[in-house]
C-alpha positions, 0 to 999 in steps of 0.5 A: 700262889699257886697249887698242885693236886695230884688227883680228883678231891671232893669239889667243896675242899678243892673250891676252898683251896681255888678260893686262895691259889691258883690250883690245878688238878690232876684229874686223870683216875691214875697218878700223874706221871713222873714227867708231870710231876717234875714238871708241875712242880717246878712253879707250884708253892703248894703240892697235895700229893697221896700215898701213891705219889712218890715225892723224892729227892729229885722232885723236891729238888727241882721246885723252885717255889715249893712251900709246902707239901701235903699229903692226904694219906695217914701216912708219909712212907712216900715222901723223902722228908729228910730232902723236904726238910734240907730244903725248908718244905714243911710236910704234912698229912692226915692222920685221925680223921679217918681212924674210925673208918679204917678201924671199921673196915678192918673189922668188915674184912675179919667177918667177911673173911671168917664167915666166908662171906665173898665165897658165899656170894659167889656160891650162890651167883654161880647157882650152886645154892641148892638146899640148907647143908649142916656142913655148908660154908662153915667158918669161925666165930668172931665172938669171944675169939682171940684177937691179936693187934700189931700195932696200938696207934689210933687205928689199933687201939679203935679195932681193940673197942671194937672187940670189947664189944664181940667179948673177944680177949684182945692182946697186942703187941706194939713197940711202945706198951700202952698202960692207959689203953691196957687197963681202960679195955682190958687188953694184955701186951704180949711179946711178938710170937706169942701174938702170932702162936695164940691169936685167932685173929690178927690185924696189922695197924703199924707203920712201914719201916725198915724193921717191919718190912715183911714183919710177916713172913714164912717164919711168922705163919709158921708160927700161927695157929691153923684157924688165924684169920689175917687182916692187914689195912696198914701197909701192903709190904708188912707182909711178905705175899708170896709167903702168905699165898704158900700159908694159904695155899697150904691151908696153914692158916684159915684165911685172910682180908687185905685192904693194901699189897705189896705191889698196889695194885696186884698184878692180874695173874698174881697167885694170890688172885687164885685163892678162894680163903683171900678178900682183897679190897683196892685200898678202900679202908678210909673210903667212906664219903664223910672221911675222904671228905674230911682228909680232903679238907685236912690237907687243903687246910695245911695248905692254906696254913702255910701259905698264911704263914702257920704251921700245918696242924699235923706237921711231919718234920717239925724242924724244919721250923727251926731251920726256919728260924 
């Protein structure tokens, strides 16, 4: 057997896949190139792939020996999977395992961006620091605030503890309402636009689909309280950049915190680099040391599944069992 990863993982997780196939790792800091894949993956049985690797129609049509492709991400939006499934391919990914992490770092950026955090490390670097000013740096309260949540997937319904513990009046809005989590944290579900008019903080969790493609936009903002702190960890295309750097830029809303853009990475000279009320972080939201590690072996262990004959744990496209029968 052999086993195709598309970048560097934690050494225990690889040596464990190595223990069973034949692995090769890509360990280029970027991803590999579109040639390298369609290269690698005409022999391989097994392909750990991330989010940043675009597993498309043609490059699972051109495996021959392909069983199984994980993906170490919390997400899938990267993979055809109606052409992993046509051809028989379970896929699999690893959600859970980083959802208290992220669920953190959503967290960190409403603070950093509320209390002015990275603007005021600056101030100080560049010795601008001279005495204690009354009217220095101000910021808004995280505490007792509004929180708004798009979204009460795992990621979601984490940062909705989380704000128990601020006293922070929590509402959300998600496709699907959750009663258990409505009564067991006290939150309320609110239609879209009243979220977005009445919420000091928003923090986006949902998924990346056609309907939430620039789910925020100039519309939205319009529509956002002039002190709202935006945070987004999910997916970077959820929110229209260029309408968020105009509602910064106008001061329409106070700020906002992205741990994913649209594209990733920015562009050197993108516009929104120039704004002082923006912290943008390189996709780090799940970056803790015991959580990447966990995702690793997640993936590693949907390979070693498969391979064996099993079903992965976290199965994308569970027919493709069936079509297997």
């Amino acid at each position: 057997m052999k086993a195709f990863v598309t970048r560097t993982l934690p050494s225990e997780s690889i040596e464990r896949l190595k223990a069973q196939c034949e692995t090769e790792v890509w360990e280029d800091g970027l991803p590999p190139p579109r040639e390298v894949l369609l290269e690698k993956i005409k022999d391989v049985d097994a392909l750990l792939c991330l989010l940043t690797d675009k597993i498309d129609s043609e490059l699972i049509a051109s495996s021959k020996n392909l069983k199984v492709i994980s993906n170490m991400a919390v997400g899938f939006d990267n993979i055809d999977l109606d052409a992993a499934t046509k051809h028989g391919i379970p896929v699999s990914y690893t959600p859970g395992v980083l959802t208290e992490t992220t669920a953190d770092f959503a967290f960190a950026l409403m603070m950093a961006v509320s209390r002015r955090v990275v603007e005021a490390d600056k101030f100080v670097r560049v010795g601008k620091w001279e005495t204690w000013g009354p009217m220095l740096l101000l910021g808004q309260d995280l505490h007792g605030s509004a929180l708004g949540i798009i979204g009460l997937g795992r990621i979601g319904a984490a940062v909705a503890r989380r704000a128990t513990g601020f006293q922070m009046k929590v509402c959300y809005y998600d496709l699907v309402r959750q009663l258990d989590l409505e009564r067991g944290l006290g939150l309320e579900y609110v239609p879209f636009e009243r979220l977005l008019a009445t919420s000091d903080f928003i923090s986006i969790h949902t998924n990346l689909s056609k309907e939430t493609f620039h789910l925020i936009s100039t519309k939205e903002f319009e529509q956002m309280k002039s002190n709202c702190v935006l945070v987004n960890t999910s997916r970077g295309p959820i929110v229209d950049n260029m309408a968020l750097y105009d509602a910064l830029k106008e001061n329409k809303i106070f700020g906002a915190g992205l741990d994913v853009t649209e594209p990733e990475p920015l562009p050197a000279d993108h516009p929104l680099l120039k704004l002082e009320n923006v912290i943008i972080a390189p996709h780090i939201a799940s970056a803790s040391i015991s959580t990447r590690t966990q995702m690793a072996d997640t993936a590693v262990d949907a390979i070693l599944a498969v391979l064996s004959g099993k079903p992965p744990q976290h199965l994308v496209n569970p027919s493709v069992l069936k079509k297997e029968d």
